[in-house]
C-alpha positions in Angstrom: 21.6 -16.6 16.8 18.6 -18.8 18.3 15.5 -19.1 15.4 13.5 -17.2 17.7 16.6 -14.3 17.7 16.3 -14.9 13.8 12.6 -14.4 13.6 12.8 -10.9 15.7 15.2 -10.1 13.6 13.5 -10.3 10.2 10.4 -9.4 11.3 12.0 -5.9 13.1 13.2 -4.7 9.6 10.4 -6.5 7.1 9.6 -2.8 6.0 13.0 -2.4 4.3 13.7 -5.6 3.1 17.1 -6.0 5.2 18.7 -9.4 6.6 22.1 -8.4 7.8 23.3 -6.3 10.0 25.0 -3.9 8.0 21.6 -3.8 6.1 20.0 -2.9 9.1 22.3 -0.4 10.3 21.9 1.5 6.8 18.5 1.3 7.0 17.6 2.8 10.0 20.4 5.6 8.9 17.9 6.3 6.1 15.3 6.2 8.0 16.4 8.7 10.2 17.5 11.3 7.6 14.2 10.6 6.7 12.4 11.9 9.8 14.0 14.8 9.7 11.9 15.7 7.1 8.8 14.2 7.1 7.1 14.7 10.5 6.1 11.4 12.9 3.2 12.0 14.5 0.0 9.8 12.3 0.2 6.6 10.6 0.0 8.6 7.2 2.9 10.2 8.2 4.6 6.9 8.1 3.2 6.6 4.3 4.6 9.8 3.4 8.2 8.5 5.1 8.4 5.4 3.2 7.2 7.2 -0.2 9.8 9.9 0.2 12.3 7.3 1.3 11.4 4.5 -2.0 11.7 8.1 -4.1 14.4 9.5 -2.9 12.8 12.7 -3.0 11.8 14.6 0.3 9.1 17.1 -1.9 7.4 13.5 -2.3 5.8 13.8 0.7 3.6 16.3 -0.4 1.8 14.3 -3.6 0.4 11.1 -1.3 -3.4 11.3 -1.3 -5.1 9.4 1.1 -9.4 8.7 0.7 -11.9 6.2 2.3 -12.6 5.7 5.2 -12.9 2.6 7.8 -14.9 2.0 10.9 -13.2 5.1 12.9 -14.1 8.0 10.1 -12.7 9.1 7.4 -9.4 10.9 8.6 -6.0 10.4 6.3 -5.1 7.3 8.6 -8.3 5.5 7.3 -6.1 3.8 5.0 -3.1 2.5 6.4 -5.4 1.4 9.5 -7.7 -1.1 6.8 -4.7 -2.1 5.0 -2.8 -3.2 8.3 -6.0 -4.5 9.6 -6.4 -6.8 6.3 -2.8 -7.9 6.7 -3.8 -9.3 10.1 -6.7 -10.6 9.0 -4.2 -12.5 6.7 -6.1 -11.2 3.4 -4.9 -11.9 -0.2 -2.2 -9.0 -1.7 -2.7 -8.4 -5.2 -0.6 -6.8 -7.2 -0.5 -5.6 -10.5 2.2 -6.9 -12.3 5.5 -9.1 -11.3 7.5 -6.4 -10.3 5.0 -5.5 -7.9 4.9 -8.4 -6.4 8.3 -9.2 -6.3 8.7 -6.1 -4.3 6.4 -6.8 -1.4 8.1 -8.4 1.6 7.4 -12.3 2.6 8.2 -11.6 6.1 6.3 -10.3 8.9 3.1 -11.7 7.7 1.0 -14.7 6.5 -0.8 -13.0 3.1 -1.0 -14.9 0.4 0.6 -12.5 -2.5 -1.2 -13.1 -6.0 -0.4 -11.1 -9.2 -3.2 -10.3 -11.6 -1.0 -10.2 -14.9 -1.4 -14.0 -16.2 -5.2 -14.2 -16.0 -7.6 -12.8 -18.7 -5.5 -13.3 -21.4 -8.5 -14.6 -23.9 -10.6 -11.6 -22.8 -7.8 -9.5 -23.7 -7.5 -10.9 -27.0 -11.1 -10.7 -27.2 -11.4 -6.8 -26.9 -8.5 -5.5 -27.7 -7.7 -4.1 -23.7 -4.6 -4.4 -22.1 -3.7 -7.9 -20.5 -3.2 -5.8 -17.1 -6.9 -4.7 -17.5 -8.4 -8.2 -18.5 -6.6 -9.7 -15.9 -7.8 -7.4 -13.0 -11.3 -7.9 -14.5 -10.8 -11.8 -14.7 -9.8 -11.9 -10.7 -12.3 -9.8 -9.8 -15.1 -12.3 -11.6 -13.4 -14.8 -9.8 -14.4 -12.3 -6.3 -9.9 -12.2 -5.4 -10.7 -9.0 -4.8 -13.0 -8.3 -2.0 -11.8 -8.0 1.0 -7.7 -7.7 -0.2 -5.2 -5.0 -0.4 -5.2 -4.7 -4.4 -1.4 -2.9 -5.0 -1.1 -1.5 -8.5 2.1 0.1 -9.6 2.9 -0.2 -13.1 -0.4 0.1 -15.2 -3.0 2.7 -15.5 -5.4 0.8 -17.1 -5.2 -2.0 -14.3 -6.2 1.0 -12.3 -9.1 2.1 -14.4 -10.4 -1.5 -14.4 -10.1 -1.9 -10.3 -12.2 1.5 -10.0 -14.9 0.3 -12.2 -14.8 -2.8 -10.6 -15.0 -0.9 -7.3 -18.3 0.6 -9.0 -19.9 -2.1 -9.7 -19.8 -3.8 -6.8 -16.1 -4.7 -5.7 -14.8 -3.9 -2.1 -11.2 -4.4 -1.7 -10.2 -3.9 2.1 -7.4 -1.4 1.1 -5.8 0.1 -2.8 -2.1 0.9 -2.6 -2.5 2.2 -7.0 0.7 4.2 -7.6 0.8 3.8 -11.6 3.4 5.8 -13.2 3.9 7.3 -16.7 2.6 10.1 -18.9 -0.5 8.4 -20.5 -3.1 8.1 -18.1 -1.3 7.8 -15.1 -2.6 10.8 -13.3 -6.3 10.0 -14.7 -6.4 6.4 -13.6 -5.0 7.6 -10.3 -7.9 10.7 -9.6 -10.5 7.5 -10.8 -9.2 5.7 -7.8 -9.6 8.9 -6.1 -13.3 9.2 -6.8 -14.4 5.6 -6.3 -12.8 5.7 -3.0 -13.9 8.7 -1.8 -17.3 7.6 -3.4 -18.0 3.9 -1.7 -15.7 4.2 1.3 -12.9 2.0 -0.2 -9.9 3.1 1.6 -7.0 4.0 -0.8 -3.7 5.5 -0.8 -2.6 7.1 -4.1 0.0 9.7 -5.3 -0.5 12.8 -7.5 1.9 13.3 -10.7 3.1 11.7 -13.2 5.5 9.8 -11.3 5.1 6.6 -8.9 6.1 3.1 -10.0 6.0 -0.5 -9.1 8.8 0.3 -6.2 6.4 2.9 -4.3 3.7 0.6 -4.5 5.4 -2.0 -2.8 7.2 0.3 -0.5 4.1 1.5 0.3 2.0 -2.0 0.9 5.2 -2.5 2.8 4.7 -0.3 5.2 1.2 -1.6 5.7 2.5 -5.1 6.8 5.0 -3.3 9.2 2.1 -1.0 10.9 0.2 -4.5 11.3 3.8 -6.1 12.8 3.8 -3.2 15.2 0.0 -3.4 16.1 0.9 -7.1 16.8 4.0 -6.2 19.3 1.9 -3.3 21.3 3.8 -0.9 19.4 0.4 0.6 17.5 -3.2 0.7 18.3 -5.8 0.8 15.6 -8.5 2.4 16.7 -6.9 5.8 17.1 -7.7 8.6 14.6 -4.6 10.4 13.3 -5.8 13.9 15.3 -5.4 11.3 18.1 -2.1 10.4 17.5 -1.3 14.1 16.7 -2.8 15.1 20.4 -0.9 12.4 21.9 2.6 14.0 19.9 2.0 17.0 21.0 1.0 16.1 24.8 4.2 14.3 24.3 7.0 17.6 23.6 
């Protein structure tokens, strides 16, 4: 295979992470079996593939939340059209924790991925917070995250911090926050919610208890493989998801 054959060829399947072809093969089986279930007509439709895909769990479909808005309203494709249009723009990806990060795909895309956990640790010790929380407040002194795709997956109170960041001031380009668990999970998710909702930050969160640092990645995943596909012609941006859902249904 010529490097240009090699290039297609990772790029085509950055979403899922595959690099052979039987990878590929069971991949796009998946996928599939996934679009049986999940309808294909709007960009958050993709979103609500992948989470029911990362999940394993077709009801999953039903608990993504999508709030903000860009510079084409306020529709549920808001969201995935800022975070694909920051991955183009080459913006930083920030995730919460390692695993996070770890998770998001280095192909298809130029962003610089940055982790928060690592940073803040003297404010943490400080006051007591969590080192997730000090070190999304400690990066967001330091102004990381305007203008990024901030990904949290693993800690609620990461989450809590980025929405009071996002209060005072803070404009991330997208939020992927998908933190799991049965302490504050859900509350640091609806927070997310509100600031959103609340300063036009596009975000794209889940309802539940449930989540994790593998949906947040899947799900930033999928941003960088809209932006791949608005790159090949594949996508345009400046299409409303009623538009898209007109243009299915001219389509049957």
């Amino acid at each position: 295979m010529t490097d240009g054959g090699q290039q297609e060829f990772e790029e085509e399947y950055a979403d899922l992470g595959a690099t052979t072809q039987n990878a590929m093969d069971i991949a796009e089986t998946s996928m599939d079996i996934v679009r049986q279930f999940v309808p294909d007509e709007t960009l958050a439709d993709r979103i609500r593939q992948k989470s029911v895909h990362s999940m394993g769990d077709i009801e999953f479909q039903h608990l993504i939340e999508f709030t903000g808005s860009d510079d084409r309203g306020d529709d549920e494709d808001a969201p995935v059209r800022a975070g694909a249009r920051a991955v183009l723009d080459e913006a930083t990806i920030v995730t919460d924790i390692t695993m996070s990060k770890a998770g998001i795909t280095s192909r298809g895309h130029d962003c610089e991925k940055r982790k928060a956990i690592g940073n803040g640790a003297e404010l943490a010790k400080e006051t007591g917070m969590t080192r997730t929380a000090a070190s999304v407040l400690e990066l967001d002194k330091q102004g990381v995250y305007d203008g990024a795709i901030a990904t949290i997956g693993n800690a609620p109170t990461a989450a809590f911090a980025l929405a009071d960041c996002i209060e005072n001031g803070t404009r991330p380009a997208a939020v992927v926050a998908t933190p799991v668990g049965f302490v504050k999970a859900e509350e640091s998710r609806q927070r997310i919610r509100e600031v959103s909702a609340a300063y036009d930050v596009p975000a794209i969160t889940n309802v539940g208890r449930r989540g994790g640092s593998g949906l947040a990645a899947a799900l930033t995943n999928e941003l960088i493989h809209v932006a791949k596909d608005v790159r090949t012609g594949d996508v345009e941006l400046d299409r409303t998801a009623a538009d898209r859902s007109a243009a299915t249904g001219e389509d049957d």
